[in-house]
PDB file as gemmi writes it, atoms N, CA and C in Angstrom:
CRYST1    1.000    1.000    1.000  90.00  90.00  90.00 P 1                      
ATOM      1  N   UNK A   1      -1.992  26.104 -87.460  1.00  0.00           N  
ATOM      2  CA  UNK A   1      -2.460  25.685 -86.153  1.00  0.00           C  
ATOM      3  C   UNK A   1      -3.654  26.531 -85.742  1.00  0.00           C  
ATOM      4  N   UNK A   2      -4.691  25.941 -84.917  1.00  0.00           N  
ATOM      5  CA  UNK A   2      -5.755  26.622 -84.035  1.00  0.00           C  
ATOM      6  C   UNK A   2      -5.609  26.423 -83.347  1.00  0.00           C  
ATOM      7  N   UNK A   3      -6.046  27.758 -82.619  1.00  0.00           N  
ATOM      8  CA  UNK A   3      -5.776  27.662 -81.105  1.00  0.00           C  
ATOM      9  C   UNK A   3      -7.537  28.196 -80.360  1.00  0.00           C  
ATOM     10  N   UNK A   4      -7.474  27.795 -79.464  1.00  0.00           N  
ATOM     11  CA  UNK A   4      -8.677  28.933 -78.753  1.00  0.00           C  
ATOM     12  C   UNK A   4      -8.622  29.348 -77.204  1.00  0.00           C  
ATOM     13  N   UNK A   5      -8.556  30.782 -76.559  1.00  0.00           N  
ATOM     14  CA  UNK A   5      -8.560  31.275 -75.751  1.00  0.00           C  
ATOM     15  C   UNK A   5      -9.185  31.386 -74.728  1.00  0.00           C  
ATOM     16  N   UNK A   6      -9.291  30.891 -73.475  1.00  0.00           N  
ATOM     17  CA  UNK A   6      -9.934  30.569 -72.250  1.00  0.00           C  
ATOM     18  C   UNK A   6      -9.771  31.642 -71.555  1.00  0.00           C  
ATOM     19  N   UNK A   7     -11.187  32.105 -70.506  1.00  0.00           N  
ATOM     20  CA  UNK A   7     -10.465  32.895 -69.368  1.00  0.00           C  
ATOM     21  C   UNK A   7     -11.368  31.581 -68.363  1.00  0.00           C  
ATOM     22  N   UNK A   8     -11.022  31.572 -67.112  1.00  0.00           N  
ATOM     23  CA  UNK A   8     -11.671  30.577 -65.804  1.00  0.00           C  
ATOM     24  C   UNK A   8     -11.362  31.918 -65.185  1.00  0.00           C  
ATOM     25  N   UNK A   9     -12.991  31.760 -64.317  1.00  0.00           N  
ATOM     26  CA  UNK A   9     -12.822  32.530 -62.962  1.00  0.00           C  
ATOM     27  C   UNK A   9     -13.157  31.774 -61.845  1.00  0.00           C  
ATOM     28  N   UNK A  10     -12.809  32.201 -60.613  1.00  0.00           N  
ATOM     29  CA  UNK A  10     -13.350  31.478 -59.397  1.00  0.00           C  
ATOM     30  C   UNK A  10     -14.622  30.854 -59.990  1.00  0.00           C  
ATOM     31  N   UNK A  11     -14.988  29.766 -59.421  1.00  0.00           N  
ATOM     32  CA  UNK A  11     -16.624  29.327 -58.818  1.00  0.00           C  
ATOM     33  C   UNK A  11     -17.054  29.434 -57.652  1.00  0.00           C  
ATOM     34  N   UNK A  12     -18.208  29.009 -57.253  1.00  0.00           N  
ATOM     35  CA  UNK A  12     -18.787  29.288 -55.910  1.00  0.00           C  
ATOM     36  C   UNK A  12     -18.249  28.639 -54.749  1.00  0.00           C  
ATOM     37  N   UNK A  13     -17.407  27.261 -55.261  1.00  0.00           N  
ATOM     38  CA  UNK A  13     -17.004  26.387 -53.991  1.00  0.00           C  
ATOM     39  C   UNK A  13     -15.243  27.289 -53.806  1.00  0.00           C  
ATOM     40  N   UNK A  14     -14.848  28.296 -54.680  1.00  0.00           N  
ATOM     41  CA  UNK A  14     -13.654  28.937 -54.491  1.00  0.00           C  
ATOM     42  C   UNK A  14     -13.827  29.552 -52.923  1.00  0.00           C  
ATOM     43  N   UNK A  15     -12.994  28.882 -51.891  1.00  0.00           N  
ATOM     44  CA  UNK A  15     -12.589  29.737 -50.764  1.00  0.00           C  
ATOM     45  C   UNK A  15     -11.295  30.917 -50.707  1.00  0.00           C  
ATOM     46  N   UNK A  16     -11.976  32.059 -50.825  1.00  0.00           N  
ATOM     47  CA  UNK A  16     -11.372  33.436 -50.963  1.00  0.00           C  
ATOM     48  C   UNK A  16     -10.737  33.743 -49.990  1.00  0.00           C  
ATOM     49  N   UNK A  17     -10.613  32.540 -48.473  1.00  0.00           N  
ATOM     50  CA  UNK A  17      -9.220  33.174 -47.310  1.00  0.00           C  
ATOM     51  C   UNK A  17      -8.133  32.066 -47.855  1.00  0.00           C  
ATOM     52  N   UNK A  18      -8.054  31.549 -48.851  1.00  0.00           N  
ATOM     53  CA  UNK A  18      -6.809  30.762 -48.829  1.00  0.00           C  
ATOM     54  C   UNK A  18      -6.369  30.969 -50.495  1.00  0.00           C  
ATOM     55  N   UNK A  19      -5.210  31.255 -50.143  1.00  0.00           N  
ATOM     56  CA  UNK A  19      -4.896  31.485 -51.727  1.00  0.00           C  
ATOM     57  C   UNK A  19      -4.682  30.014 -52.544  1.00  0.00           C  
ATOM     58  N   UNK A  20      -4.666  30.678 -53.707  1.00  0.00           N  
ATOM     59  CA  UNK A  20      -4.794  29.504 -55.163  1.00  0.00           C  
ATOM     60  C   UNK A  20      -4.279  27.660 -55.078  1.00  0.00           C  
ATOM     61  N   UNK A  21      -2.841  28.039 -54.415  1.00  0.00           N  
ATOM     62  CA  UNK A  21      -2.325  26.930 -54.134  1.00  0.00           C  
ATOM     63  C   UNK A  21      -2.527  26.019 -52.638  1.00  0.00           C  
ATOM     64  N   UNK A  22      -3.692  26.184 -51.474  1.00  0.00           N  
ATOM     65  CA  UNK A  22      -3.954  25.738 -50.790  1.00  0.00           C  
ATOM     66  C   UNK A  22      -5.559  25.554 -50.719  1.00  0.00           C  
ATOM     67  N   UNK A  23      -5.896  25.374 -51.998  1.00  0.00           N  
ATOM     68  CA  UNK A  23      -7.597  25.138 -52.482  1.00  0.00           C  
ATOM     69  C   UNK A  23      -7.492  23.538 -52.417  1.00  0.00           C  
ATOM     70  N   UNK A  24      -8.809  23.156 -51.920  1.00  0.00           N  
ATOM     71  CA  UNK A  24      -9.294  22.138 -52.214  1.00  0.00           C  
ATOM     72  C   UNK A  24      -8.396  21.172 -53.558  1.00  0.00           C  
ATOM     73  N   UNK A  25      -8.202  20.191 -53.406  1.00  0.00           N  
ATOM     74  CA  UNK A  25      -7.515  19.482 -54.021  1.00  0.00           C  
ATOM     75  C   UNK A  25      -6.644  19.814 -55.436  1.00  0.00           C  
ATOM     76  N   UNK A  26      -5.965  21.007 -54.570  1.00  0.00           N  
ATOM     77  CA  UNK A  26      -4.906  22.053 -55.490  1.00  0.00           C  
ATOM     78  C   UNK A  26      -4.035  20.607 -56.431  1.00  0.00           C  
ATOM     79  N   UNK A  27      -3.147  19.709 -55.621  1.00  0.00           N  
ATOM     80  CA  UNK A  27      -2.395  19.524 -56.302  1.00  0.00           C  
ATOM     81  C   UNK A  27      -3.069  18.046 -57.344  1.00  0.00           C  
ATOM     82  N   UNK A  28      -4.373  17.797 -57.418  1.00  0.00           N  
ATOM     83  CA  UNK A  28      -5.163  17.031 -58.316  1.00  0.00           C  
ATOM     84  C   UNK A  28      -5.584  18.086 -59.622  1.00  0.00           C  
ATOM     85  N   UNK A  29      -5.784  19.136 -59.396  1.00  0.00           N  
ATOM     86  CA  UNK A  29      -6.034  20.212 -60.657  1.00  0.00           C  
ATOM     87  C   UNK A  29      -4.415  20.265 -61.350  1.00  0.00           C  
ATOM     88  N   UNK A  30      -3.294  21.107 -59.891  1.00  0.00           N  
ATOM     89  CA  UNK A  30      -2.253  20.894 -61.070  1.00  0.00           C  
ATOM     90  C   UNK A  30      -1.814  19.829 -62.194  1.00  0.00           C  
ATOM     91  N   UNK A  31      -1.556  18.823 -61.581  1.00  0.00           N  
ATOM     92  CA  UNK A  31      -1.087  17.472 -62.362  1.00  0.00           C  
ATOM     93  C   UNK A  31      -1.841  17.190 -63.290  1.00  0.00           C  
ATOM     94  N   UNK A  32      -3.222  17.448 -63.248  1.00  0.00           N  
ATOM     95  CA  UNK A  32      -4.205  17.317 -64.643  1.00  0.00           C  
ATOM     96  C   UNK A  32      -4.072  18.877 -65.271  1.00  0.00           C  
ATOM     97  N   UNK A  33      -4.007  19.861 -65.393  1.00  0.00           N  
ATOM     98  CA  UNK A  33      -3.112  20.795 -65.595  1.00  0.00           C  
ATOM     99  C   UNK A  33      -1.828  20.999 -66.826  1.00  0.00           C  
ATOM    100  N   UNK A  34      -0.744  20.638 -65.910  1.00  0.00           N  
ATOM    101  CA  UNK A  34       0.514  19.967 -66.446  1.00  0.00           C  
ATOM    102  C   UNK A  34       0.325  18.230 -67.421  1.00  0.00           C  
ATOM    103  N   UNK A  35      -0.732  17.755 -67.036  1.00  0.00           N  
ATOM    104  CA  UNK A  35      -0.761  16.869 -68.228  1.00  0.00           C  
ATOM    105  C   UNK A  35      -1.087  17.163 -69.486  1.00  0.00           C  
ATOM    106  N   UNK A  36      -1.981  18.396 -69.821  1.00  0.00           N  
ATOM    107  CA  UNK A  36      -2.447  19.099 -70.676  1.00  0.00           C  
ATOM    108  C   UNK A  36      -1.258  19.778 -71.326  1.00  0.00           C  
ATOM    109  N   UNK A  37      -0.461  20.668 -70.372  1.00  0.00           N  
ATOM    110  CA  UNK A  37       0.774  21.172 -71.420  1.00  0.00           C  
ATOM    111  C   UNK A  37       1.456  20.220 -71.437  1.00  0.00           C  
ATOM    112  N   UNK A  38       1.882  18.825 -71.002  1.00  0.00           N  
ATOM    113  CA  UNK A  38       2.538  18.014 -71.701  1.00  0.00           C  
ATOM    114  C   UNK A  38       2.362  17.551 -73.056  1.00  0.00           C  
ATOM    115  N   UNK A  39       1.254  17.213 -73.221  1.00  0.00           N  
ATOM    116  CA  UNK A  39       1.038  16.719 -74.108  1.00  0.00           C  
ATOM    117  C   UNK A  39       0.466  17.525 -75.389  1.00  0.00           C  
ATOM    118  N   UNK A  40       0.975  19.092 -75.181  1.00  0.00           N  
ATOM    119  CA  UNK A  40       0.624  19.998 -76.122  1.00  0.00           C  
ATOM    120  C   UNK A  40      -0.523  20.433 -76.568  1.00  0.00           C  
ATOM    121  N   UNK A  41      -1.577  20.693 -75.512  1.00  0.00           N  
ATOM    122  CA  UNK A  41      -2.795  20.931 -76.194  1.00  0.00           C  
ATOM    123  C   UNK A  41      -2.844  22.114 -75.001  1.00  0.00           C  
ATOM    124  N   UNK A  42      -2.747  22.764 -73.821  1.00  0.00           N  
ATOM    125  CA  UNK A  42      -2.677  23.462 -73.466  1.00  0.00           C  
ATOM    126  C   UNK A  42      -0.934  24.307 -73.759  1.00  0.00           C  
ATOM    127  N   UNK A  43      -1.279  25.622 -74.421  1.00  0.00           N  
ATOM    128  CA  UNK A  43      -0.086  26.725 -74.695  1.00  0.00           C  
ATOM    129  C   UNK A  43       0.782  26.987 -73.715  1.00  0.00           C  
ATOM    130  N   UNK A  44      -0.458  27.908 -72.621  1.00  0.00           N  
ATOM    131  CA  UNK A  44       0.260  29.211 -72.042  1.00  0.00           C  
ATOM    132  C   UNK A  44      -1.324  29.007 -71.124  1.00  0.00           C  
ATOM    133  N   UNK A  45      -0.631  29.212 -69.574  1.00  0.00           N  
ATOM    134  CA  UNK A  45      -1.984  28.984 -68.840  1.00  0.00           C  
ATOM    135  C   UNK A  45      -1.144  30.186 -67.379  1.00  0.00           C  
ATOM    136  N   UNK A  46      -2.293  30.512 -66.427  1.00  0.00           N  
ATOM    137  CA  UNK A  46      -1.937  30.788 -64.943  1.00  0.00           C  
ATOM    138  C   UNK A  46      -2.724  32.241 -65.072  1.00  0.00           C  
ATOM    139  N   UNK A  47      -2.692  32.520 -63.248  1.00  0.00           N  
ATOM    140  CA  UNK A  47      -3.467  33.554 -63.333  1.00  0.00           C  
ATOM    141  C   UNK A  47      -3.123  34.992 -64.004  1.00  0.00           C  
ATOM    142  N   UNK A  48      -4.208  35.550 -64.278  1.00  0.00           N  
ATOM    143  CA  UNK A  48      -4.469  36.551 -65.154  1.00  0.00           C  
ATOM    144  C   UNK A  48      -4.974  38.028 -64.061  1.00  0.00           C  
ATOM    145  N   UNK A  49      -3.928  39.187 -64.616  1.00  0.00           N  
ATOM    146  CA  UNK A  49      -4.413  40.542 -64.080  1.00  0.00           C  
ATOM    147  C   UNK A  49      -3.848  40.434 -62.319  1.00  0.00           C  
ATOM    148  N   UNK A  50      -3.010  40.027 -62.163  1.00  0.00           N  
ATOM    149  CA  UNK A  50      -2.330  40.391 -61.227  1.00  0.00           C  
ATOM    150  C   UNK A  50      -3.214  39.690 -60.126  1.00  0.00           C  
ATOM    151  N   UNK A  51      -3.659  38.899 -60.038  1.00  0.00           N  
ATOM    152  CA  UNK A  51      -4.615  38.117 -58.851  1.00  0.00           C  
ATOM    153  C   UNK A  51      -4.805  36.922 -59.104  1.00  0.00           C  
ATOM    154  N   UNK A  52      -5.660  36.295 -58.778  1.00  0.00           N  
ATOM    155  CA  UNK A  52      -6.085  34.821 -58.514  1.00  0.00           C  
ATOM    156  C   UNK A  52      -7.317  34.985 -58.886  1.00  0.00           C  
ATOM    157  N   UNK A  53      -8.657  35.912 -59.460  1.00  0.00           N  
ATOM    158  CA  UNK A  53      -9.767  35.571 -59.761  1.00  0.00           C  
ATOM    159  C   UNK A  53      -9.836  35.497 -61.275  1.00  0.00           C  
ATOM    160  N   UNK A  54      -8.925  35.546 -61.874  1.00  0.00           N  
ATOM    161  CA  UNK A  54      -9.246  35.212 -63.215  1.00  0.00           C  
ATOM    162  C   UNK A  54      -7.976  34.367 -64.017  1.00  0.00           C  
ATOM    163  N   UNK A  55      -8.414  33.199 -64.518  1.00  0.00           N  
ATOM    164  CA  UNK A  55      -6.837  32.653 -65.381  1.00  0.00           C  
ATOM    165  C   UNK A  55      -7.470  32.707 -66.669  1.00  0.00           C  
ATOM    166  N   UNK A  56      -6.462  32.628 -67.567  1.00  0.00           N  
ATOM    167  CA  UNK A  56      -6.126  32.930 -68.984  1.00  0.00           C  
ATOM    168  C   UNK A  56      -5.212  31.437 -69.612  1.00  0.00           C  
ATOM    169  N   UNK A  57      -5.561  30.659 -70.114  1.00  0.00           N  
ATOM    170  CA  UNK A  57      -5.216  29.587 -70.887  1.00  0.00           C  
ATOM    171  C   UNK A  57      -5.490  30.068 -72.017  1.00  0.00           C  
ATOM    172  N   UNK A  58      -4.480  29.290 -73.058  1.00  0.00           N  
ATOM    173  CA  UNK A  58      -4.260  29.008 -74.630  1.00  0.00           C  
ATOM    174  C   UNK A  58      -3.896  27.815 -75.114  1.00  0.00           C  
ATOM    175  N   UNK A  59      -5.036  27.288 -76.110  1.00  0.00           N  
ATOM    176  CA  UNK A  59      -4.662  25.736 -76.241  1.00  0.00           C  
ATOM    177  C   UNK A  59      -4.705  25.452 -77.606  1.00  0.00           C  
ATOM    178  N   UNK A  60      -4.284  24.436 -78.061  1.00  0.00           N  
ATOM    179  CA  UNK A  60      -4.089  24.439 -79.629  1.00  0.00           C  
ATOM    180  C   UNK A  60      -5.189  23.190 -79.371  1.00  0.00           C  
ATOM    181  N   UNK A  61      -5.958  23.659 -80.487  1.00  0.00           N  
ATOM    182  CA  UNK A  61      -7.672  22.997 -80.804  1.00  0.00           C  
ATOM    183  C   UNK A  61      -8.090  23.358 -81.723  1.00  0.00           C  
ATOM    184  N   UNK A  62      -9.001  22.659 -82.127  1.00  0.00           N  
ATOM    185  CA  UNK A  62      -9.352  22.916 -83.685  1.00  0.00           C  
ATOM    186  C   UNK A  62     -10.625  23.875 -83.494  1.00  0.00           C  
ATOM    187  N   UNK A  63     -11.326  23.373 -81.986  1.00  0.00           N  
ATOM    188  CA  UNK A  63     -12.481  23.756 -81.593  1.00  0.00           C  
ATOM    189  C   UNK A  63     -13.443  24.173 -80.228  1.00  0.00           C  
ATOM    190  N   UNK A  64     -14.268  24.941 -79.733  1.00  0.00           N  
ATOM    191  CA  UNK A  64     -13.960  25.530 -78.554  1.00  0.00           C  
ATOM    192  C   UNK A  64     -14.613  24.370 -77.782  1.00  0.00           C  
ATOM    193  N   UNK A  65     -15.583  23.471 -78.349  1.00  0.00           N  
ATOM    194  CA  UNK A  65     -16.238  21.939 -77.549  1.00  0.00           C  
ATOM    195  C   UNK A  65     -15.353  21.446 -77.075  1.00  0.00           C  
ATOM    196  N   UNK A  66     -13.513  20.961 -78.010  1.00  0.00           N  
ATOM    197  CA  UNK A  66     -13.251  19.719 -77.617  1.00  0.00           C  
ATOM    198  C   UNK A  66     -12.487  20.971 -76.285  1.00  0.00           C  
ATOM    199  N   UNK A  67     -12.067  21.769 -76.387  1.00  0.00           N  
ATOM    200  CA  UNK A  67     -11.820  22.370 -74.861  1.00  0.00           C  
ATOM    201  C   UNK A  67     -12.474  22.396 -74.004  1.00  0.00           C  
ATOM    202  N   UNK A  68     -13.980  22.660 -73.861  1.00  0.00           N  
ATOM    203  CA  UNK A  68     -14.749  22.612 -72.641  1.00  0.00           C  
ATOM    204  C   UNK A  68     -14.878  21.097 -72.687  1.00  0.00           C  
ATOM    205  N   UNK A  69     -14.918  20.268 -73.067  1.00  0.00           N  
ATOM    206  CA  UNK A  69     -15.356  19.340 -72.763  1.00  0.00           C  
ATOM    207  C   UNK A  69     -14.080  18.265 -72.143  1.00  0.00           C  
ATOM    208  N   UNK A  70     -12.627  18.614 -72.407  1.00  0.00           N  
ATOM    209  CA  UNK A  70     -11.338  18.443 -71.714  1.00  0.00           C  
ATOM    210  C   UNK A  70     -11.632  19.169 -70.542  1.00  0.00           C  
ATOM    211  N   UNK A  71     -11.939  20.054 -70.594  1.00  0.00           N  
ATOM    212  CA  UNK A  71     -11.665  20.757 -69.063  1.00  0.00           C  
ATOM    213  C   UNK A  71     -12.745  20.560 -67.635  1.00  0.00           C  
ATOM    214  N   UNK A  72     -14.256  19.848 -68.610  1.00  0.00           N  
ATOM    215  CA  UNK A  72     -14.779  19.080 -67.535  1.00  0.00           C  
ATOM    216  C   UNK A  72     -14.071  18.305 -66.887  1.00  0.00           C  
ATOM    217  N   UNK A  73     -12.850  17.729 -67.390  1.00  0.00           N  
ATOM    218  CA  UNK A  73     -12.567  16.788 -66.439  1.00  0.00           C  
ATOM    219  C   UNK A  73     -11.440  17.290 -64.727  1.00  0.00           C  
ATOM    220  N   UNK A  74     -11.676  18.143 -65.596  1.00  0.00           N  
ATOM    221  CA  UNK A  74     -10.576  19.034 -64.698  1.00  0.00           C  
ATOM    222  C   UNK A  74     -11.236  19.003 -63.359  1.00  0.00           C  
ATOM    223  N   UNK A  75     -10.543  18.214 -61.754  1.00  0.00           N  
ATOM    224  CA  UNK A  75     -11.272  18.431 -61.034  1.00  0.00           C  
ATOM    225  C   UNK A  75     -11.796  19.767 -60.334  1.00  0.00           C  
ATOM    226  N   UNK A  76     -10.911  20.717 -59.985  1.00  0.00           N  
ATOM    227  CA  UNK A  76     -11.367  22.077 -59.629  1.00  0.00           C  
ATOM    228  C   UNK A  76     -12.933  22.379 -60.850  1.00  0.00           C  
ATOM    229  N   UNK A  77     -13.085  21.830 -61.835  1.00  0.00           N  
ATOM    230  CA  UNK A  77     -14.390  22.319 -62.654  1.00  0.00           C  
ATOM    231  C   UNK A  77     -15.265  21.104 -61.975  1.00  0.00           C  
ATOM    232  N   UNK A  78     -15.408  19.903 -61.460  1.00  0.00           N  
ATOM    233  CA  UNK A  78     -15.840  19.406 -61.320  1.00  0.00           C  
ATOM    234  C   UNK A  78     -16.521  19.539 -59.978  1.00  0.00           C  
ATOM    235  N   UNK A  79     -15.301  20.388 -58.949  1.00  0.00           N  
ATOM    236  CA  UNK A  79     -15.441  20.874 -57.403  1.00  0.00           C  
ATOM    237  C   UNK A  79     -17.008  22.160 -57.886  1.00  0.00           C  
ATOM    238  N   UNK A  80     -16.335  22.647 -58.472  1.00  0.00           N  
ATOM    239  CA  UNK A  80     -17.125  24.631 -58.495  1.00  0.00           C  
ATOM    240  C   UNK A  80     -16.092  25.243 -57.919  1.00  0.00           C  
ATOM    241  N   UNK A  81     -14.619  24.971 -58.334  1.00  0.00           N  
ATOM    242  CA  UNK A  81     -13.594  25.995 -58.152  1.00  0.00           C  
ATOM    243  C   UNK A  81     -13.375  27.036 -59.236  1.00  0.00           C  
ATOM    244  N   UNK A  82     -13.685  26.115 -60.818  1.00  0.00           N  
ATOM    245  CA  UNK A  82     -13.481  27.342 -61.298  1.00  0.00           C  
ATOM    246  C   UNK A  82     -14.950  27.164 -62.642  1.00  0.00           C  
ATOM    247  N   UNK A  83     -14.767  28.215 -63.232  1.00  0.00           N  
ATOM    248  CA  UNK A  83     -16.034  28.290 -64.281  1.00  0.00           C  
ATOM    249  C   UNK A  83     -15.601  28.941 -65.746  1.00  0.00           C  
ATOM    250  N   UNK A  84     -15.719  28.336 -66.734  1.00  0.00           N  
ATOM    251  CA  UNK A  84     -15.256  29.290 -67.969  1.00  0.00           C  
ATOM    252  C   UNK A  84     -16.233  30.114 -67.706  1.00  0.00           C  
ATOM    253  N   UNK A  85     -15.584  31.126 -68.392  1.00  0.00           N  
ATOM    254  CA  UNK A  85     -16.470  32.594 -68.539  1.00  0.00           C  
ATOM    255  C   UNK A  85     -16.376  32.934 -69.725  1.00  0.00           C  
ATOM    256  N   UNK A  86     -15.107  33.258 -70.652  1.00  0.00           N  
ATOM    257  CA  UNK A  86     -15.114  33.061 -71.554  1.00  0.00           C  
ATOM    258  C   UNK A  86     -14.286  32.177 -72.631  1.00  0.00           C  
ATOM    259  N   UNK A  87     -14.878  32.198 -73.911  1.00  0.00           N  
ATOM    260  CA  UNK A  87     -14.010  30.871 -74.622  1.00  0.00           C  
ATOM    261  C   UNK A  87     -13.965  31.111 -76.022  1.00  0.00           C  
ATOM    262  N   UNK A  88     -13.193  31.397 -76.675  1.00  0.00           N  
ATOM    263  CA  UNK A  88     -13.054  32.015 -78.282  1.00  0.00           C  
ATOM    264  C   UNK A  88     -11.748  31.275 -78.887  1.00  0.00           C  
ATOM    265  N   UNK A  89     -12.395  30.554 -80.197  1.00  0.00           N  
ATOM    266  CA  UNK A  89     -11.312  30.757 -80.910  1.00  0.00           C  
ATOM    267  C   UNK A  89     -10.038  32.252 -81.253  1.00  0.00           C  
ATOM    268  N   UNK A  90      -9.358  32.065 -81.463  1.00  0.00           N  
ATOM    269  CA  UNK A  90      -8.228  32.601 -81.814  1.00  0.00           C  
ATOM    270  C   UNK A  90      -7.193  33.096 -82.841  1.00  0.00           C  
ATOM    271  N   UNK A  91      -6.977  33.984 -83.644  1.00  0.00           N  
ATOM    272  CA  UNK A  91      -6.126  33.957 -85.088  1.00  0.00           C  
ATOM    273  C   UNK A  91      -5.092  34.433 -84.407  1.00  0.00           C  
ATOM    274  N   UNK A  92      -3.720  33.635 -84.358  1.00  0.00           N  
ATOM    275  CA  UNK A  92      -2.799  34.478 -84.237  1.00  0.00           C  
ATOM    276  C   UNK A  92      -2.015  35.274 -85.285  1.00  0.00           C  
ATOM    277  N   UNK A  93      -1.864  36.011 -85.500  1.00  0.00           N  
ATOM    278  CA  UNK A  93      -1.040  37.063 -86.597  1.00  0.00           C  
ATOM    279  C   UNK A  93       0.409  37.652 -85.909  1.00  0.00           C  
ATOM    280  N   UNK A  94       0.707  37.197 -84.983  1.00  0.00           N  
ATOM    281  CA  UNK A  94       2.316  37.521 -84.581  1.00  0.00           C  
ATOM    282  C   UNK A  94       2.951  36.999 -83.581  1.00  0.00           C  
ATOM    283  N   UNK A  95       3.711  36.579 -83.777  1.00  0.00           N  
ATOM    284  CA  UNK A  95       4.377  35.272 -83.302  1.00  0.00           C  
ATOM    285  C   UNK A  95       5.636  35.813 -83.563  1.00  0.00           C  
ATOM    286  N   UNK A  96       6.530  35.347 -81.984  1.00  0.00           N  
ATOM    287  CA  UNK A  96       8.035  35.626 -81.920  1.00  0.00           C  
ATOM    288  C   UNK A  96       8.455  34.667 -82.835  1.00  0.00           C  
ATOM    289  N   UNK A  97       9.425  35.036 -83.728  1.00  0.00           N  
ATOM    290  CA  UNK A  97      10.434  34.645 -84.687  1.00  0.00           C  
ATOM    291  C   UNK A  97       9.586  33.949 -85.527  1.00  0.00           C  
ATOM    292  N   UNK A  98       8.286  34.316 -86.031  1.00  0.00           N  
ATOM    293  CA  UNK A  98       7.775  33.839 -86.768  1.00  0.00           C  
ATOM    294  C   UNK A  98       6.933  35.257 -87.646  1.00  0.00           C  
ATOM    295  N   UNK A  99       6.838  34.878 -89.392  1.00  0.00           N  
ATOM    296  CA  UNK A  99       6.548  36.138 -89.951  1.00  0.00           C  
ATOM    297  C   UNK A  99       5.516  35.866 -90.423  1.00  0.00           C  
ATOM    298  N   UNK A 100       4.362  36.334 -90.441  1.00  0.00           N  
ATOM    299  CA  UNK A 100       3.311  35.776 -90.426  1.00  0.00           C  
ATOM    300  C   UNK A 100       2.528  36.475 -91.640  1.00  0.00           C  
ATOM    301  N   UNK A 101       2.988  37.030 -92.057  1.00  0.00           N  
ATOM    302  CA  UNK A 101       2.774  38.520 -93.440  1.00  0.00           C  
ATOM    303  C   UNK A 101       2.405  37.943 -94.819  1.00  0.00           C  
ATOM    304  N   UNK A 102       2.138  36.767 -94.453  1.00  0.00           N  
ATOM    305  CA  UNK A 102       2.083  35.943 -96.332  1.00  0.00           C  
ATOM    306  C   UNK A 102       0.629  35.907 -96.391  1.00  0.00           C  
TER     307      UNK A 102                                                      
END                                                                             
């Protein structure tokens, strides 16, 4: 499997007196969101470092395009809520209950 590693930070339309879940059309980002880990292409997602200005997603992809280019659709990316910052493929080498040593 490939995976590749996202961080999103705020964008400029992010309003900083209301927290994460009372943003601009919060519950249109979740549900497109949660459609993504449904259907197994987003891992492991939510905010990152103890706050709300940075999230951390993991998605199984072959490649870091077809992720940015899924996550345009994402409306908060479409608002200027949030912005990749960064975006890297991924090797994982350790994995719970998995031995990865071959």
């Amino acid at each position: 499997m490939k995976y590749v590693a996202v961080v999103r930070e705020r964008g400029s339309a992010w309003d900083s007196s209301l927290p994460m879940r009372e943003q601009k059309q919060w519950r249109d980002h979740a549900e497109f969101m949660d459609s993504l880990a449904a259907e197994g292409f987003v891992i492991l997602g939510g905010p990152w470092g103890g706050g709300e200005r940075r999230f951390l997603l993991v998605f199984e992809a072959d490649n870091k395009e077809v992720v940015k280019a899924r996550l345009e659709d994402d409306p908060w990316t479409k608002m200027g809520l949030l912005k990749i910052t960064e975006i890297e493929p991924w090797e994982i080498l350790l994995k719970k209950g998995a031995a990865t040593s071959s």
